[in-house]
C-alpha positions as CSV (number, residue, x, y, z in Angstrom):
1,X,-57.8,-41.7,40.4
2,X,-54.5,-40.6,42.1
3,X,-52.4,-43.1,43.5
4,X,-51.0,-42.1,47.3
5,X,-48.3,-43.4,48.9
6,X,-47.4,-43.6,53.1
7,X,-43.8,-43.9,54.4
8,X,-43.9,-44.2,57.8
9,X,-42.0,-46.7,60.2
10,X,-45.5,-46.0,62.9
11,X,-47.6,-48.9,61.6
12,X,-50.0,-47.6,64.1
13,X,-50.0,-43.8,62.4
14,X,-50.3,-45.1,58.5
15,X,-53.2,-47.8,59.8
16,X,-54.8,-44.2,60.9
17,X,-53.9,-42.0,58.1
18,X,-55.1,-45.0,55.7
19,X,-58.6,-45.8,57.4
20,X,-59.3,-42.0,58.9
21,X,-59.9,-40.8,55.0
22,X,-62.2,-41.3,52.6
23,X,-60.0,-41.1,50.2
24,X,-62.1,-41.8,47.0
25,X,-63.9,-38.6,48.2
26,X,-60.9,-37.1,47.1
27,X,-60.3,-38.9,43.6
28,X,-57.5,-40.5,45.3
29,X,-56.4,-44.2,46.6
30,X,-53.8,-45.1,48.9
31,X,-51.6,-47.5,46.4
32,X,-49.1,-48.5,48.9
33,X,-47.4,-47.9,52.6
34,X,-44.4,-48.8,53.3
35,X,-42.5,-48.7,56.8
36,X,-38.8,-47.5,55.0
37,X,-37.4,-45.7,52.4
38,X,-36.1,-48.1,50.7
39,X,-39.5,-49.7,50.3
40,X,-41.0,-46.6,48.6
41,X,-38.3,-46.1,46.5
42,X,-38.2,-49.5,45.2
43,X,-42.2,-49.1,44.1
44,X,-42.0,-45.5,43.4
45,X,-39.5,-47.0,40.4
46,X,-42.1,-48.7,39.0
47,X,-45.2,-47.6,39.6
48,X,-47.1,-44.4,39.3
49,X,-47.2,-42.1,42.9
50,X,-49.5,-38.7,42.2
51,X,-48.6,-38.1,45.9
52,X,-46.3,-39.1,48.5
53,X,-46.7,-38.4,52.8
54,X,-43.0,-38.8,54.1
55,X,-42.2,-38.9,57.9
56,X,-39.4,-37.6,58.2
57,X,-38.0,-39.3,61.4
58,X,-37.4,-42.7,60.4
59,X,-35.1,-45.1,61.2
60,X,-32.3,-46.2,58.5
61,X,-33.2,-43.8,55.5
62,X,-34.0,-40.1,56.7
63,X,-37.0,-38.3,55.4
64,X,-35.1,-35.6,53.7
65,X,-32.6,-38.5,52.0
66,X,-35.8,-40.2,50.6
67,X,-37.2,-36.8,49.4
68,X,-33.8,-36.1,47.2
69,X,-34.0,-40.0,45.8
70,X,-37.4,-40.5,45.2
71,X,-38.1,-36.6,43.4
72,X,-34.8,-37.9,41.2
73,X,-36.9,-41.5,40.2
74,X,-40.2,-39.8,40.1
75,X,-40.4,-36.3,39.6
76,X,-44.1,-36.4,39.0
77,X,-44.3,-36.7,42.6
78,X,-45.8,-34.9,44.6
79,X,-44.3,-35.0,48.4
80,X,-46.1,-34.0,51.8
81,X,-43.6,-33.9,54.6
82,X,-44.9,-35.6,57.8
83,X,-43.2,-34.8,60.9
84,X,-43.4,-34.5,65.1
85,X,-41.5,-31.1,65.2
86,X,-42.1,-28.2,63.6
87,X,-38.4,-27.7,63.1
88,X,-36.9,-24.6,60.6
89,X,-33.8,-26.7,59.5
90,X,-35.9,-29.5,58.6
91,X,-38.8,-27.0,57.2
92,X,-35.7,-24.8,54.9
93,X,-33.8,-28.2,54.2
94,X,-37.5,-29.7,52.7
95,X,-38.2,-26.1,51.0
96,X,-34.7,-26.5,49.3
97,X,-35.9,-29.9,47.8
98,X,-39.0,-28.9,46.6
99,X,-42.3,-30.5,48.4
100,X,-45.4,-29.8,48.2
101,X,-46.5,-29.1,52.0
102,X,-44.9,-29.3,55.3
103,X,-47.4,-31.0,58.0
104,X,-47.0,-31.1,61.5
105,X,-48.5,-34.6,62.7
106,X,-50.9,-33.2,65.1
107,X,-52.8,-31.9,62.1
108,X,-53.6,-35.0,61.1
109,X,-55.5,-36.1,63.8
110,X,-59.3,-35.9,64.4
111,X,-61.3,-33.7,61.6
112,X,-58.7,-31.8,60.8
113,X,-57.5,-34.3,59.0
114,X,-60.1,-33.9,56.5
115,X,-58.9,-30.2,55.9
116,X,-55.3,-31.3,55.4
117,X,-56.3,-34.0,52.5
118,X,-58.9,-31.0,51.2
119,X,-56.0,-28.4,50.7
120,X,-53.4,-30.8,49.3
121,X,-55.8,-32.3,47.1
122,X,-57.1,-28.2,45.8
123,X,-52.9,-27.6,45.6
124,X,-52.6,-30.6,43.4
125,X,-55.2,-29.8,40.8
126,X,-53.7,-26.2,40.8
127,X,-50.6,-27.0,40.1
128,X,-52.2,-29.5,36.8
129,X,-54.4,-26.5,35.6
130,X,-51.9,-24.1,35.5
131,X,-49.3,-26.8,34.4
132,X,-46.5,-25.9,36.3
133,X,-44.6,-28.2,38.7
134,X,-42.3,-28.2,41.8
135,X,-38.8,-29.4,40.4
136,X,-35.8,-30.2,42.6
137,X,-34.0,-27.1,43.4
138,X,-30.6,-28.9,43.0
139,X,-29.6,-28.0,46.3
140,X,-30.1,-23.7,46.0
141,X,-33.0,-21.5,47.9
142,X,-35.2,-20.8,44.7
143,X,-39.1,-21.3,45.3
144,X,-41.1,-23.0,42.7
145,X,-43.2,-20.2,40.6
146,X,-46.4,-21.8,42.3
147,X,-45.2,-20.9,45.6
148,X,-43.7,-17.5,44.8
149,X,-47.5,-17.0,43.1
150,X,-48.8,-17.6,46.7
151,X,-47.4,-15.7,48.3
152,X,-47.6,-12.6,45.8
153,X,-51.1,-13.3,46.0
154,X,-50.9,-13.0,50.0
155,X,-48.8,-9.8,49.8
156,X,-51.5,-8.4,47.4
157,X,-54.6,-9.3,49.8
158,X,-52.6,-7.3,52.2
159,X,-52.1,-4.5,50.3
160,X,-55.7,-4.3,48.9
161,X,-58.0,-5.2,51.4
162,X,-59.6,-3.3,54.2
163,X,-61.7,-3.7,57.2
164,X,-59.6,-7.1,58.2
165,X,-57.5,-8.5,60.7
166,X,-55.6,-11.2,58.8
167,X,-53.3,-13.8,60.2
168,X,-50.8,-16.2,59.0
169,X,-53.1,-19.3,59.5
170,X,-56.3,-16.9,57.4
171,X,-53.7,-16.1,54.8
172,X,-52.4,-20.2,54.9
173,X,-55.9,-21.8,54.6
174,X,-56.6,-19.3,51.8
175,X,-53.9,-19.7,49.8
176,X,-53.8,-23.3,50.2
177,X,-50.9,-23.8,52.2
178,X,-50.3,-24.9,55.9
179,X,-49.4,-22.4,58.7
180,X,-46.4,-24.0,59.3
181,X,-45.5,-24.1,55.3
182,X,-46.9,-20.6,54.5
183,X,-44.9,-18.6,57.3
184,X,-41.6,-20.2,56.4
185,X,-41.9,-19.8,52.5
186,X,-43.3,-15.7,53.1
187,X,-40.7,-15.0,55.4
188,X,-37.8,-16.5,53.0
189,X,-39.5,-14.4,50.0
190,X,-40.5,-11.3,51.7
191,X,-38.0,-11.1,54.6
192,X,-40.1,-10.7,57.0
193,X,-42.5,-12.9,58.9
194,X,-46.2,-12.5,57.9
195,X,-47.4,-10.8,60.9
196,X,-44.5,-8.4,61.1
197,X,-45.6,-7.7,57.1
198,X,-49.1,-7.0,58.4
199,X,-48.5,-5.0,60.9
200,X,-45.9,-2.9,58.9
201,X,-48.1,-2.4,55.6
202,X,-51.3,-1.8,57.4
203,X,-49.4,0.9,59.3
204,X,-48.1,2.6,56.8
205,X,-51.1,2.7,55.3
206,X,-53.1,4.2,58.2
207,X,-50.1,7.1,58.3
208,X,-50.8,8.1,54.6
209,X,-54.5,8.7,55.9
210,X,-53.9,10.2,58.7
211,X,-51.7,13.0,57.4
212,X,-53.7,13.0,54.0
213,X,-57.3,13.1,55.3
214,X,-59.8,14.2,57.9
215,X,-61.7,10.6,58.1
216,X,-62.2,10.2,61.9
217,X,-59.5,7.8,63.6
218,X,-62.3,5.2,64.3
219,X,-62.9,4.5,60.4
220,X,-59.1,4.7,59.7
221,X,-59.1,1.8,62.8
222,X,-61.7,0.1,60.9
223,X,-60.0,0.0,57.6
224,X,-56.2,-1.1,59.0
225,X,-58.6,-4.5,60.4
226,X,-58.9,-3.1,63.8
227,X,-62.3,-3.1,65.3
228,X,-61.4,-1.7,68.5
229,X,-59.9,2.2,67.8
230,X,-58.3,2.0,71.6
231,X,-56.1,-1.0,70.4
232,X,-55.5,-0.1,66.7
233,X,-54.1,3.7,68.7
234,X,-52.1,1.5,71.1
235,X,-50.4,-0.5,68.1
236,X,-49.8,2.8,66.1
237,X,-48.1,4.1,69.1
238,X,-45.6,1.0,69.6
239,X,-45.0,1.5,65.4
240,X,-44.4,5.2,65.5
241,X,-44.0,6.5,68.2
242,X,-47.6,8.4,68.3
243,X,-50.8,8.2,68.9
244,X,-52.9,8.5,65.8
245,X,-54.1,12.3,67.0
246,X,-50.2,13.0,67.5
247,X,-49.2,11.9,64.3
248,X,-52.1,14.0,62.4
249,X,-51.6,17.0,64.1
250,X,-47.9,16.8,63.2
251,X,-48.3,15.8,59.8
252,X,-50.9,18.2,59.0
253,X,-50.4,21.5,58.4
């Protein structure tokens, strides 16, 4: 059984994330809650925490403070930032630190809530089977090798699949990650944003077809994840400059 821990100074919003889960469902137990930092640190010291959900906004001791204190006492820890705002200094600061997802609190409400304890717990047992861990980043921009795995996996579903339209939020819920999480991280590694990546790659691809076969424009649609040829033409034309017929007739001599 894995103990959880709650820091949040909302009684009202660890009440809910407490009773809201069945959390033996899970193989876990929430061990403690606390309203403050200092509170968490002061148990984490002495007892075992598998997994941690830290607000961020709180009163006296920030989130991010806590994170850096409590991955220094505990570095078996696994962290979940908790938070209002989806914020990109708070999401690169966190990142920096080393947690192990990033959740926006409106994801926590309803059934969704029930997803959101399904991927961390899947994340947690992947990182045991594989036995590497998230360590503190003292402070510099590396990415654990569990993360940069991710999203090498993502890049290569790109790259090798046809026939779909994938999204950031596809990609996140199949690599395990949340939206919010999984578009900061593959925009850091890759340099581009996920969608942008997409787009670009599948693209590319459909150019190297056009010029290099004489497969109708409709399956070459098909294949780039675009059911609709019209559309899949209109986006080819904003990336190059072309329609599809242009561009073969062109590159095809």
């Amino acid at each position: 059984m894995k103990n959880v821990m709650i820091v949040d100074d909302d009684r009202l919003a660890r009440l809910g994330l407490i009773n809201s889960v069945d959390w033996s469902a899970y193989g876990m137990a929430v061990a403690f809650d606390t309203s403050n930092g200092e509170g968490a640190l002061e148990y984490a010291a002495s007892n075992r925490v598998d997994l941690a959900f830290i607000d961020l906004e709180m009163p006296g001791m920030f989130g991010l403070d806590l994170l850096k204190k409590l991955m220094k006492i505990s570095p078996g820890t696994r962290c979940a930032v908790v938070t209002m705002h989806d914020e990109f200094h708070y999401i690169q600061e966190a990142l920096r630190i080393g947690i192990l997802d990033y959740i926006i609190k409106t994801e926590l409400g309803g059934e969704a809530i029930a997803q959101v304890i399904g991927r961390l717990k899947k994340r947690i047992d992947h990182y045991e089977e594989q036995k590497y861990f998230v360590e503190p980043a003292s402070g510099e921009k590396d990415f654990s090798y569990e993360i940069r795995r991710s999203i090498k996996q993502a890049v290569d579903m790109v790259l090798n699949e046809k026939g779909q339209y994938l999204t950031a939020k596809d990609m996140a819920e199949r690599v395990h990650m949340s939206r919010s999480y999984f578009s900061t991280c593959f925009k850091q590694l890759v340099g581009a944003s996920f969608n942008e990546y997409f787009r670009g790659v599948r693209m590319e691809q459909a150019k190297q077809r056009l010029s290099g076969s004489e497969d109708p424009v409709g399956m070459i649609a098909w294949e780039s994840g675009f059911s609709d040829e019209s559309y899949f033409s209109t986006v080819f034309k904003n990336y190059s400059g072309m329609t599809p017929t242009e561009f073969r007739k062109q590159h095809v001599s």
